[in-house]
KESEVEX-913659 format. One record per residue (C-alpha): residue number from 1; x, y, z; residue in three letters. Coordinates in pm, whole numbers. Example, Ala and Ser with C-alpha at 12.3 -4.5 7.8 and 13.67 -1.06 7.14 Angstrom:
// residues 2
ZADREN:1:1230:-450:780:ala $
ZADREN:2:1367:-106:714:ser $
END
This chain:
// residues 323
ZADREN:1:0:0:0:unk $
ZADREN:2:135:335:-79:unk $
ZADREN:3:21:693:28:unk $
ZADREN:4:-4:794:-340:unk $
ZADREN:5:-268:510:-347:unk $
ZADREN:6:-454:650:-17:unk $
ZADREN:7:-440:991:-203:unk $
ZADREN:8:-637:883:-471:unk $
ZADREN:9:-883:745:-276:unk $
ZADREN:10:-941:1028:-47:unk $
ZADREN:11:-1024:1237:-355:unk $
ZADREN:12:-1216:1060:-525:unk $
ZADREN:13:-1475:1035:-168:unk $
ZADREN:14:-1391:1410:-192:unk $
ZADREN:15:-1476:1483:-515:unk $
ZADREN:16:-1763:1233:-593:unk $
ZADREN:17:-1627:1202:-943:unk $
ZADREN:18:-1304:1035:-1081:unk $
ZADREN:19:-1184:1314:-1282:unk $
ZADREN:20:-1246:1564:-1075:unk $
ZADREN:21:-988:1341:-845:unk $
ZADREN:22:-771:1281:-1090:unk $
ZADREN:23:-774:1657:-1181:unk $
ZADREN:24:-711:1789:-802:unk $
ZADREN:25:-456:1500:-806:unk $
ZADREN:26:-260:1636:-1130:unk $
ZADREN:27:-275:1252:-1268:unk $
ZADREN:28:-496:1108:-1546:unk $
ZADREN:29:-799:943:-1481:unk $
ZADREN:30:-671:604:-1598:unk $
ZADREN:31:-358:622:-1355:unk $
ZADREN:32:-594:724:-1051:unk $
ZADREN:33:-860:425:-1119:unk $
ZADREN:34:-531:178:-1138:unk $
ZADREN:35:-367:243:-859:unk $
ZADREN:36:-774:270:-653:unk $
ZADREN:37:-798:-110:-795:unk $
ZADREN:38:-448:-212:-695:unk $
ZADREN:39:-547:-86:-333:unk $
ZADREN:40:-874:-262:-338:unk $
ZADREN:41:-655:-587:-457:unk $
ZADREN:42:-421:-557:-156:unk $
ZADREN:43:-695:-498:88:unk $
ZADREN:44:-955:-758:-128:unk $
ZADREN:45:-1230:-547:-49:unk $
ZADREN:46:-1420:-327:-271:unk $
ZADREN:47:-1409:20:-156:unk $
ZADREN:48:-1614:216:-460:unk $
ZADREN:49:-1937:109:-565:unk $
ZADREN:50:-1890:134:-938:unk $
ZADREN:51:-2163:215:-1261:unk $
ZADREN:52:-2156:423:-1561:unk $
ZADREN:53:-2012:675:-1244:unk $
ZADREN:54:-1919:691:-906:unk $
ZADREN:55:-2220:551:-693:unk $
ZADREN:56:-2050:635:-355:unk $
ZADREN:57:-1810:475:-92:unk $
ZADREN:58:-1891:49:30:unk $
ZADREN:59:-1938:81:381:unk $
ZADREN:60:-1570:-97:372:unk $
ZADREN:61:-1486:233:217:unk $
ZADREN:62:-1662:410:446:unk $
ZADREN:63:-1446:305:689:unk $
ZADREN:64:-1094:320:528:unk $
ZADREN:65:-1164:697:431:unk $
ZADREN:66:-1161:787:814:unk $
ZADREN:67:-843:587:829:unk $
ZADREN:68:-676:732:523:unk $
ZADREN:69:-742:1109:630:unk $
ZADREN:70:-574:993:956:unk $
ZADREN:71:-302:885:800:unk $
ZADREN:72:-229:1123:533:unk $
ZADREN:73:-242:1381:824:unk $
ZADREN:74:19:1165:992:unk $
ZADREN:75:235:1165:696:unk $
ZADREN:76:220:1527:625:unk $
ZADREN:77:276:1632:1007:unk $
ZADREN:78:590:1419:1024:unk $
ZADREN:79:709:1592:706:unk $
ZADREN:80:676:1914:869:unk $
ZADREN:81:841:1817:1200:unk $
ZADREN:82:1123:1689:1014:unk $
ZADREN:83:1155:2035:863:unk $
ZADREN:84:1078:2216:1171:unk $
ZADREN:85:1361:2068:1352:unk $
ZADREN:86:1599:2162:1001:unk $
ZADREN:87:1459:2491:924:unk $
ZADREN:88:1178:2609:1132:unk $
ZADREN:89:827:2575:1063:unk $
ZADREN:90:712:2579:737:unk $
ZADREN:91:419:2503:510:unk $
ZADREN:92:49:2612:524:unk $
ZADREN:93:-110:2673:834:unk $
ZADREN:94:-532:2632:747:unk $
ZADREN:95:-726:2785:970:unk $
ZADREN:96:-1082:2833:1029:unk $
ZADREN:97:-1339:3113:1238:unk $
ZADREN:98:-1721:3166:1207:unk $
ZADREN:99:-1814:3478:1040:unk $
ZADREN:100:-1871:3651:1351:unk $
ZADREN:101:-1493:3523:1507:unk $
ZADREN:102:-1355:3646:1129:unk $
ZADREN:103:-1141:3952:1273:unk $
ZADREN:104:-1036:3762:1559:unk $
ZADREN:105:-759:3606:1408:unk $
ZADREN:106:-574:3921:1263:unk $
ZADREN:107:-345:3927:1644:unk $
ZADREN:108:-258:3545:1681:unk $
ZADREN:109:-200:3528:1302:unk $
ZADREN:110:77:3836:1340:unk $
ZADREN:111:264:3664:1617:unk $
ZADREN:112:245:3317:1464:unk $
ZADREN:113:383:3474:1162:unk $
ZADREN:114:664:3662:1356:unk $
ZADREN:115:762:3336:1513:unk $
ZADREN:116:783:3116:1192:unk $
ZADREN:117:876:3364:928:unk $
ZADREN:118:869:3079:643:unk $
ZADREN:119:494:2972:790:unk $
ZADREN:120:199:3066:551:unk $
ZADREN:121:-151:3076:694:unk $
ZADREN:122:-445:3037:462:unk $
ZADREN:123:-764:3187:647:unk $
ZADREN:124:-1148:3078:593:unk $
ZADREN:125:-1374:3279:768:unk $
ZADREN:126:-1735:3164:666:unk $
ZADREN:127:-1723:2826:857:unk $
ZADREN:128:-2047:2749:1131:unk $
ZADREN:129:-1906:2569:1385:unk $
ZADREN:130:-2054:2236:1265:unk $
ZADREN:131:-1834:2300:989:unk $
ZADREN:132:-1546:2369:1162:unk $
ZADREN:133:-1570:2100:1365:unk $
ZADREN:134:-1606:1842:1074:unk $
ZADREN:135:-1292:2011:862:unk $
ZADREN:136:-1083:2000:1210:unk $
ZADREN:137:-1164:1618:1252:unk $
ZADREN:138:-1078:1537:873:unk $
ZADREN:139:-783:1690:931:unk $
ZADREN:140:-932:1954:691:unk $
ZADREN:141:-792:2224:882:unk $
ZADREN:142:-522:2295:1121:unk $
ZADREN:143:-677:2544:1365:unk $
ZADREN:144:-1014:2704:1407:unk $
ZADREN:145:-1155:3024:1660:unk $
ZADREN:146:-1529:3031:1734:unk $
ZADREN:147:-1746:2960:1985:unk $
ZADREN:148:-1742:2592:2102:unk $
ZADREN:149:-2026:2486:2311:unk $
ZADREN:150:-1970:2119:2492:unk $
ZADREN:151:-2135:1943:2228:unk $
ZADREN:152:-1836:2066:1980:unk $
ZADREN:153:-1562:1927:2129:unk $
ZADREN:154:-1509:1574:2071:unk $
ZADREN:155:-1188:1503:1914:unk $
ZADREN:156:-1052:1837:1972:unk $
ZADREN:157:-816:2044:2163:unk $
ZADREN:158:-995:2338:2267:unk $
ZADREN:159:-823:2611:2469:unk $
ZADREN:160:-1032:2936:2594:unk $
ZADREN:161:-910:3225:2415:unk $
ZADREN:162:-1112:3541:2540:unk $
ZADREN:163:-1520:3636:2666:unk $
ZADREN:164:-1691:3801:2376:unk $
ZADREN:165:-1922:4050:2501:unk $
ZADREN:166:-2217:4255:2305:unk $
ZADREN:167:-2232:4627:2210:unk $
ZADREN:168:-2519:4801:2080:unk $
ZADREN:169:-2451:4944:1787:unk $
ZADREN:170:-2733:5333:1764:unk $
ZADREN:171:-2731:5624:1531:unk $
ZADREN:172:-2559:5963:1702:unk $
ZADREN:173:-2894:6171:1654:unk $
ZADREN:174:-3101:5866:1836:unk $
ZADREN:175:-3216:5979:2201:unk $
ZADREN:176:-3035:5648:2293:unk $
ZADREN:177:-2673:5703:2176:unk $
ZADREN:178:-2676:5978:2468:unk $
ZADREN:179:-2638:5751:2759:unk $
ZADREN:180:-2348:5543:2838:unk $
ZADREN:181:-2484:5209:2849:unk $
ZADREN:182:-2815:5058:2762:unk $
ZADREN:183:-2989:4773:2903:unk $
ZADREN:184:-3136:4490:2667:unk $
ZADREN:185:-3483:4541:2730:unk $
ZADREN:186:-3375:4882:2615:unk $
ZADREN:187:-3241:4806:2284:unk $
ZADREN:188:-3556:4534:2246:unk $
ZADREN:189:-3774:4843:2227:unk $
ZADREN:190:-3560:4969:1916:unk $
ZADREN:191:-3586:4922:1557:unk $
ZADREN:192:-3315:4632:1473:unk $
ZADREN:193:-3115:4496:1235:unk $
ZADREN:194:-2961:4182:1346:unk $
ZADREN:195:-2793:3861:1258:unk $
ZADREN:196:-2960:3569:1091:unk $
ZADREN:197:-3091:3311:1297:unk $
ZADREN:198:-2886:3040:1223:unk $
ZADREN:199:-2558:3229:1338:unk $
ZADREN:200:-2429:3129:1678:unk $
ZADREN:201:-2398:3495:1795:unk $
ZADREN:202:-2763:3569:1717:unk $
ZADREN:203:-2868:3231:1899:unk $
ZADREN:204:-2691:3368:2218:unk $
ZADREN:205:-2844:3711:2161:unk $
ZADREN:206:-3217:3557:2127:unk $
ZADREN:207:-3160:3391:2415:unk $
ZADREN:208:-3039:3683:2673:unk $
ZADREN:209:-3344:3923:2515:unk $
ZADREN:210:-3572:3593:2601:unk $
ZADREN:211:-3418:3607:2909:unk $
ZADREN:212:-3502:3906:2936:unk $
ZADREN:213:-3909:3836:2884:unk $
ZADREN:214:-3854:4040:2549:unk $
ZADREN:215:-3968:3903:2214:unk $
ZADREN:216:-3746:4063:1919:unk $
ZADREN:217:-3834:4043:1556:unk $
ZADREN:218:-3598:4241:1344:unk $
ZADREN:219:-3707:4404:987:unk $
ZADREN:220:-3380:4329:875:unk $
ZADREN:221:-3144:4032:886:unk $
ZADREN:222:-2837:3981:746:unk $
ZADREN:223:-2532:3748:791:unk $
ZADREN:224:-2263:4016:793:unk $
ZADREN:225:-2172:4237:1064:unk $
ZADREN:226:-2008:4498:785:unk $
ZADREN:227:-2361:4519:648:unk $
ZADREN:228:-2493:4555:1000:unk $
ZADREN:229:-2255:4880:1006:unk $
ZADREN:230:-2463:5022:714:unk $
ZADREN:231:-2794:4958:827:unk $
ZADREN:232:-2720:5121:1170:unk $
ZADREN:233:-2512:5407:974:unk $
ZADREN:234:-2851:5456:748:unk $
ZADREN:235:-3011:5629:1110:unk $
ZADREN:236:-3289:5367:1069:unk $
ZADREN:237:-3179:5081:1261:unk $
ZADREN:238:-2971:4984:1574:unk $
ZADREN:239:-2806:4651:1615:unk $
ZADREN:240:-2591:4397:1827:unk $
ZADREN:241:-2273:4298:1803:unk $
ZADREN:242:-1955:4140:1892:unk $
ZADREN:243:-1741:4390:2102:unk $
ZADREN:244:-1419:4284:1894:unk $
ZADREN:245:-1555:4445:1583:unk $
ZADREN:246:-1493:4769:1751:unk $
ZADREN:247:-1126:4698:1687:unk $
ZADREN:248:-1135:4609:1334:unk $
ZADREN:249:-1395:4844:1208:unk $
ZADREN:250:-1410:5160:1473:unk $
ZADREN:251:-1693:5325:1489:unk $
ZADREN:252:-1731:5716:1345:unk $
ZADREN:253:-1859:6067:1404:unk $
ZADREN:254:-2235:5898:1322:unk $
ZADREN:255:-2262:5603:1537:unk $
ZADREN:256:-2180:5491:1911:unk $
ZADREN:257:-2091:5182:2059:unk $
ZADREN:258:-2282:5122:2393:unk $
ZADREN:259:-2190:4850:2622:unk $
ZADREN:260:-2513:4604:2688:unk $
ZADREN:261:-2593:4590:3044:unk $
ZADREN:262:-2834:4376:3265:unk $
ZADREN:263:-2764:4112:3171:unk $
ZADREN:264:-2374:4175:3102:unk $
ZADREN:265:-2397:3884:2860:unk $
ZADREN:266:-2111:3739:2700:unk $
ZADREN:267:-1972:3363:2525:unk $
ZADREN:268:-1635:3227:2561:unk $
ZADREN:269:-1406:3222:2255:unk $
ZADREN:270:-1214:2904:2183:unk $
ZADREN:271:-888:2789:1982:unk $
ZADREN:272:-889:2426:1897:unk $
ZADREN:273:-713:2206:1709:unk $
ZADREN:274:-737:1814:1642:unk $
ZADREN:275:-680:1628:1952:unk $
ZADREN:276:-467:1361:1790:unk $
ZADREN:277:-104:1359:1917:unk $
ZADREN:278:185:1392:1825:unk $
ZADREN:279:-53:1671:1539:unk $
ZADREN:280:22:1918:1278:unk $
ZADREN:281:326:2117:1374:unk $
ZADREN:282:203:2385:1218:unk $
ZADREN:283:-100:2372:1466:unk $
ZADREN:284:102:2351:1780:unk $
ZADREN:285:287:2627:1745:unk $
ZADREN:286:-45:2876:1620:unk $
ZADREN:287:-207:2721:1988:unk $
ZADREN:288:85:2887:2131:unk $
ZADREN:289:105:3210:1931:unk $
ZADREN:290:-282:3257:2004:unk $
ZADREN:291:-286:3139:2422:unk $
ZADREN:292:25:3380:2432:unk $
ZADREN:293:-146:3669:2368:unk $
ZADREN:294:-399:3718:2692:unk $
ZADREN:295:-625:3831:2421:unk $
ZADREN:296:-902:3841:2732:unk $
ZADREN:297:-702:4152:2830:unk $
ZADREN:298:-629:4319:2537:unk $
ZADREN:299:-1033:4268:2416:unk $
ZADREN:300:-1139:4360:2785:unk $
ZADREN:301:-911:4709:2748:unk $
ZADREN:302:-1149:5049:2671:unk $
ZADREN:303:-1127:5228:2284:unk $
ZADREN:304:-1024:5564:2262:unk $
ZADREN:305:-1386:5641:2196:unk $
ZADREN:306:-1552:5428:2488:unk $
ZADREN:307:-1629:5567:2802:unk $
ZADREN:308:-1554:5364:3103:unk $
ZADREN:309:-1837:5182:3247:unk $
ZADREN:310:-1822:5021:3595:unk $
ZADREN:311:-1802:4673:3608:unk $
ZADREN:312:-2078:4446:3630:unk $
ZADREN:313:-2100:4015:3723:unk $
ZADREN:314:-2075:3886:3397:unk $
ZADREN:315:-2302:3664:3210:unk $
ZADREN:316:-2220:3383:3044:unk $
ZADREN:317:-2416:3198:2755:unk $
ZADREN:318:-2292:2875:2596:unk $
ZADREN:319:-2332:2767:2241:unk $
ZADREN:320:-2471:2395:2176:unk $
ZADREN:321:-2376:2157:1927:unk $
ZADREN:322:-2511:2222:1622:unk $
ZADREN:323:-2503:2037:1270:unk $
END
């Protein structure tokens, strides 16, 4: 058995189609289906059910796909110790965020990048965290940030990284942007433009404004926060949103950023990576860039353009798993 052979294989229960395979694989179609039926032939099982087309993966196949990811993984981390230890590391790193997460990674990227000059990183940043999960465990991607509830953890890693707490996001010229923080039933009474439902972030804002006896149905849903900044900019509607977007996009002369109070709700941010030892390199040393950082702190620090607001006991609000 070679790897070339469990190469092959993994693409084609990739790709669903042989020469799609053999195209990601840069070999012809004829070379790939060989050296499939050579590995079926050492293993003398059938691990594609075969037609005119591909008719999926025996459930012998099934099985040996899980394996060959595993392995493949294997192979490729060992390649990239052995250069680590010659040259530093090297290679790709893939990592993954949700949407909401997406601007998180801009700090732990920098200092994983000033530690392994030679180190690319590759970023996706429209991943749910069903997703994420999934590409983590196929040893689809090195790393992912995003909120991890207990039912997204199996087979992973998962280190805290920092609390996410909510701002609402008001026109200057509405009567609320005067004060310096507003309550949610507050902000339930406004006009809102909010995440769609099947976001994490907008689950764990549902649930504090149910909490909160207060039954929200927004005019206008969207899943981007940059869009959210245009609504609210428009004067028409307010919104919620992740207090780390303050960083990446401040907010200007027309709109204010108001801490949400009572509750002072807020979800814990996680770094994980594929709890399979000895791992990806690559992975290993972006866990360590990112838990280096006490992002908590630097997250939990005032903006120029905040006013201080007294503390408050926090809230906190756990994603589930979700498919």
């Amino acid at each position: 058995m070679l790897f070339r052979q469990l190469e092959y294989f993994v693409a084609v229960a990739r790709e669903r189609h042989f020469a799609r395979a053999a195209q990601s694989c840069y070999v012809s179609q004829p070379a790939l289906s060989a050296a499939i039926a050579k590995l079926e032939r050492e293993l003398n099982v059938t691990l594609i059910n075969r037609g005119h087309a591909y008719q999926g993966l025996t459930p012998e196949g099934q099985r040996l796909v899980v394996w060959a990811k595993r392995i493949l993984a294997e192979q490729e981390a060992f390649k990239t110790e052995v250069a680590a230890v010659r040259s530093g590391v090297t290679g790709t790193l893939r990592l993954g965020t949700d949407p909401t997460a997406s601007t998180t990674p801009a700090l732990p990227v920098a200092a994983f990048c000033a530690a392994h000059p030679r180190a690319r990183v590759q970023v996706r940043s429209r991943l749910s965290t069903g997703e994420l999960h999934r590409r983590l465990r196929d040893f689809e991607l090195d790393a992912a940030i995003a909120h991890f509830g207990p039912g997204d953890r199996e087979g992973l890693q998962v280190v805290p990284l920092y609390r996410e707490r909510y701002v609402l996001l008001v026109a200057e010229d509405r009567p609320a942007s005067r004060d310096t923080t507003v309550t949610w039933t507050e902000a339930a009474r406004l006009p809102l433009a909010l995440l769609t439902p099947d976001m994490d972030v907008r689950r764990i804002i549902d649930d504090v404004f149910a909490e909160k006896g207060c039954v929200v149905t927004p005019q206008v849903e969207t899943d981007s926060i940059a869009a959210l900044y245009a609504h609210v900019g428009s004067g028409d509607r307010a919104s919620v949103i992740p207090h780390t977007w303050l960083r990446a996009m401040p907010v200007n002369g027309r709109i204010r950023a108001l801490p949400l109070v009572d509750p002072e709700a807020g979800a814990q941010i996680s770094v994980a990576i594929h709890a399979g030892t000895p791992g990806s390199v690559a992975a290993r040393a972006f866990l360590d860039a990112a838990t280096g950082l006490g992002l908590d702190e630097v997250f939990g620090r005032p903006l120029p353009h905040e006013r201080p607001v007294a503390p408050s006991k926090p809230r906190h609000f756990e994603t589930s798993a979700r498919p």
